[in-house]
C-alpha positions in Angstrom: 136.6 -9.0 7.2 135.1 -5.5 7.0 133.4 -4.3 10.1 133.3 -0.8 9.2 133.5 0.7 5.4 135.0 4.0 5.7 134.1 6.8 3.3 135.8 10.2 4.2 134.9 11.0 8.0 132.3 8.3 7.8 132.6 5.1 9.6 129.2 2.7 8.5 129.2 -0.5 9.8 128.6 -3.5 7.5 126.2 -5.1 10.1 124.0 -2.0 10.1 124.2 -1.9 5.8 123.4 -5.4 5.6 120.1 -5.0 8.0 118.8 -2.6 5.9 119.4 -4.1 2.6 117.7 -7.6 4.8 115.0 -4.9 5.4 114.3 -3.6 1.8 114.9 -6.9 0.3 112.0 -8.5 3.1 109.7 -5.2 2.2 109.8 -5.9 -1.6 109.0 -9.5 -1.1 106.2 -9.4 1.4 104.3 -6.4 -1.0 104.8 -8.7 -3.5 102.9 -11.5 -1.6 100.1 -9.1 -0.7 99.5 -8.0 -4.4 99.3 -11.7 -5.2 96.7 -12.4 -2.5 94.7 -9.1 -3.7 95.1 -7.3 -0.4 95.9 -3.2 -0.7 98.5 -3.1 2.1 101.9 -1.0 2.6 104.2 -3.7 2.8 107.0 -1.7 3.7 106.4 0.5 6.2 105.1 -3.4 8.3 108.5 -4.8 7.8 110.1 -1.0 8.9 107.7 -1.2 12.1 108.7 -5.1 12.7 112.6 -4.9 11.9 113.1 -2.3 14.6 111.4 -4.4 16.6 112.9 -7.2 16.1 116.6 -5.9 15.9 115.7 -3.9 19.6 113.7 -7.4 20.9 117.5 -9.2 19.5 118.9 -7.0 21.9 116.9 -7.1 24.7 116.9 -11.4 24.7 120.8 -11.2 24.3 122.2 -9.2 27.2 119.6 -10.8 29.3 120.6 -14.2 28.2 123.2 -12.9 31.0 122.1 -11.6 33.3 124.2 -11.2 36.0 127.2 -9.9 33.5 124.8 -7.2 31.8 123.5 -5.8 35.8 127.2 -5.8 36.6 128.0 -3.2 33.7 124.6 -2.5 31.3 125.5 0.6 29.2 128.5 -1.2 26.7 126.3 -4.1 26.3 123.3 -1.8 25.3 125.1 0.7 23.0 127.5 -2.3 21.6 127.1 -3.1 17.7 127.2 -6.7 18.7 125.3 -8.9 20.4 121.5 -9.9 19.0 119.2 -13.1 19.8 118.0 -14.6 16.6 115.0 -15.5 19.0 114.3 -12.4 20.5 114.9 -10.8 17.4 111.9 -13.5 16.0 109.7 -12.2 19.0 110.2 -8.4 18.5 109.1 -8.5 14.9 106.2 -11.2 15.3 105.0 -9.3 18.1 104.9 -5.7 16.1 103.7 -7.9 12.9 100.5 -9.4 14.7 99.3 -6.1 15.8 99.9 -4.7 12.4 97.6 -7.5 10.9 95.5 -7.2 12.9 94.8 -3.4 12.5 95.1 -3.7 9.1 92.1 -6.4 9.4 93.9 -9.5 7.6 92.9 -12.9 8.4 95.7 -14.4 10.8 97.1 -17.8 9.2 97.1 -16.3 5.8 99.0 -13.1 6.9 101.4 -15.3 8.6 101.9 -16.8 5.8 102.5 -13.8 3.7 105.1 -12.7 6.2 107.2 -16.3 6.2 109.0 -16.1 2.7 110.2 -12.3 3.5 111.1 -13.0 7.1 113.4 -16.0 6.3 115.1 -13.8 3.2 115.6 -11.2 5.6 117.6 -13.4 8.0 119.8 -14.9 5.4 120.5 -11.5 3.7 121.2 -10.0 7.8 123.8 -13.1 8.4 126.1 -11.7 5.3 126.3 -8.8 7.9 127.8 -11.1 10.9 130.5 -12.7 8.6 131.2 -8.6 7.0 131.7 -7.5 10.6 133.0 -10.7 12.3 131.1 -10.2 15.2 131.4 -13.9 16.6 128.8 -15.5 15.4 131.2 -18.1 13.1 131.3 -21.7 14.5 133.9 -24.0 16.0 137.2 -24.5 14.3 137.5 -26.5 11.4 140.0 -28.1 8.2 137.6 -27.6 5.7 138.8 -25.8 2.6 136.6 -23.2 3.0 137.2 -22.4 6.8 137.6 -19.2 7.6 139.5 -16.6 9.8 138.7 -13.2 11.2 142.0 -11.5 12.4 140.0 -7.8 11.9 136.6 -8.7 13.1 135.0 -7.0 15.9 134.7 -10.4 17.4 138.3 -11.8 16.3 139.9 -14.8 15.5 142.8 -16.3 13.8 141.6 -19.5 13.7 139.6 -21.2 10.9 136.2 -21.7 11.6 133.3 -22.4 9.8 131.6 -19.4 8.1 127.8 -20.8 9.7 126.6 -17.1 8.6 127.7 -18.0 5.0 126.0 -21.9 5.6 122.4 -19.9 7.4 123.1 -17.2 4.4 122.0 -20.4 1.8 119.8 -22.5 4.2 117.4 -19.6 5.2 117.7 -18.2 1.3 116.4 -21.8 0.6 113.7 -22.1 3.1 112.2 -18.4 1.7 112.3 -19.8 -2.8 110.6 -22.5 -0.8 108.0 -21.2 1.4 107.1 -18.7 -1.5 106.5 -21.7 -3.8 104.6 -23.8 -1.7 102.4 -20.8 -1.2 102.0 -19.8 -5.4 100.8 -23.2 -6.0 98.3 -23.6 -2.8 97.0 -20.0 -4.3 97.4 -20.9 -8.2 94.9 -24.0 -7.3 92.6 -22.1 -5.5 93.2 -23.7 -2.0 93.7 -21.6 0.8 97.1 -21.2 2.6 95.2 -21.3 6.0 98.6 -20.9 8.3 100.5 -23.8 6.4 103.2 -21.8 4.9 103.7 -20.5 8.5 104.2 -23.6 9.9 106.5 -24.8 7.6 108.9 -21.6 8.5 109.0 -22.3 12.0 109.9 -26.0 11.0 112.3 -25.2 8.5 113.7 -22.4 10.3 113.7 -23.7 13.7 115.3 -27.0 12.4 118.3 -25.1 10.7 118.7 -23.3 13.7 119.4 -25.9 16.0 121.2 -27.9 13.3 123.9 -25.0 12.6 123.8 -24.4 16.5 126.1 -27.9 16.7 128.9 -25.7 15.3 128.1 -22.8 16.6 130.6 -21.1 19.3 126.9 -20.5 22.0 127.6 -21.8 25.3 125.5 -24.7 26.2 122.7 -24.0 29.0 120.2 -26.3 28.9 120.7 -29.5 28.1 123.6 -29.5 26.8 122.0 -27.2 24.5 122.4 -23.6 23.5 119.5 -21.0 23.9 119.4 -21.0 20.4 119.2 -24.4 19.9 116.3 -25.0 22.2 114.3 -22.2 20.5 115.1 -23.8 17.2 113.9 -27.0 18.7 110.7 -25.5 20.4 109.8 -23.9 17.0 110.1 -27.1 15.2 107.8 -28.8 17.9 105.2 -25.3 17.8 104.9 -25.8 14.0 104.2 -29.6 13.8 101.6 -29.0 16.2 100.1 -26.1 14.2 100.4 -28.0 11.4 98.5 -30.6 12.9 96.0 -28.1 13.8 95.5 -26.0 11.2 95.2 -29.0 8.7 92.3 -29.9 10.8 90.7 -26.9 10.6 91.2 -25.9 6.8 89.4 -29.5 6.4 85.9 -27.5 7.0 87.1 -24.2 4.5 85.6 -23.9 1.1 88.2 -23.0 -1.8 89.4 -19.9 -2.8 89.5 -18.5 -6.2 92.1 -19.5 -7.9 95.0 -16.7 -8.6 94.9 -15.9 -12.4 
């Protein structure tokens, strides 16, 4: 692996390389979403605002996923290049994206919605960064033929593991040509989004999560699950019931025009 690329007296990590190309990548998507909805809005400087957010809520979630460990020694786990929460990552950047919206005056489900295809891009592009740097977040071991090692990683290991940042890498790239598509037909036939395509992210998303958590190398906490893998099953169970609800409620909506 390649944790760090060096060029001359320069030592860049991958991790941080890949976050920003996640970054760009999630900025040129969602302004792409908010030209096809007609709405004049900076999409880049949202997901700038929301991605150091969510890297700094990643941070915060994982060193106090440990409490005890982080109090007992704080400043390496702060300043280390490892160590972020997909789920407080999540909360960082919705958090900063909701007040965004809302200042920018955009109706709630449908800017949700705008945000979902770039947000689950973002994270598959960001996960090419754990397996560059090697920074543990591989799974269990494993004979497949495409296990891998990571003798050099900042995180290392000699065994073969399953790449799961290679396997979320396709899943979450998935989930976003998905999420986009459902959303250019809804708008292409004149029916309103209304907070679907949001829903569907947190079931998509949350139910790759927890799925990839079974080989994942997270200690278990809560029944016999990991921290990830309950958020991942708590966001599947929050979007069914939004689903649920905002069927219900787009019921009583008049169409949109259709996008030419």
């Amino acid at each position: 692996m390649i944790p760090y690329l060096h060029i001359g007296p320069l030592n860049l990590p991958t991790f941080g390389l890949m976050v920003a190309t996640a970054l760009l990548c999630s900025a040129y998507i969602l302004q792409k979403d908010f030209e096809r909805r007609g709405w004049s809005i900076d999409g880049y400087s949202m997901i700038t605002y929301a991605g150091l957010a969510g890297m700094l809520g990643a941070k915060i979630y994982h060193v106090l996923e440990t409490p005890a460990e982080f109090f007992a020694d704080p400043w390496p786990q702060i300043f280390s290049r490892t160590g972020f929460a997909w789920f407080g990552g999540f909360l960082g950047g919705f958090a900063v994206l909701l007040y965004l919206g809302h200042r920018a005056k955009l109706p709630l489900l449908s800017f949700l919605d705008a945000c979902s295809p770039a947000a689950a891009v973002g994270y598959g592009i960001g996960r090419i960064g754990c397996l560059l740097s090697g920074d543990g977040d591989y799974g269990i071991p494993t004979s497949l033929p495409w296990g891998m090692s990571f003798p050099n990683g900042i995180v290392p290991t000699t065994d073969r593991v399953h790449p799961t940042p290679i396997y979320e890498f396709i899943v979450w790239l998935g989930i976003g040509a998905l999420l986009w598509h459902l959303g250019n037909k809804r708008l292409r036939e004149g029916r309103t989004t209304g907070g679907q395509i949001f829903c569907f992210y947190l079931i998509l998303t949350g139910l790759a999560r927890f799925l990839v958590e079974i080989i994942r190398i997270n200690p278990r906490t809560f029944l016999g699950m990991s921290n990830a893998q309950t958020m991942g099953a708590v966001s599947v169970i929050a979007g069914i019931t939004l689903l649920w609800r905002v069927k219900t409620l787009n019921k009583h909506k008049q169409p949109v025009a259709p996008v030419k």
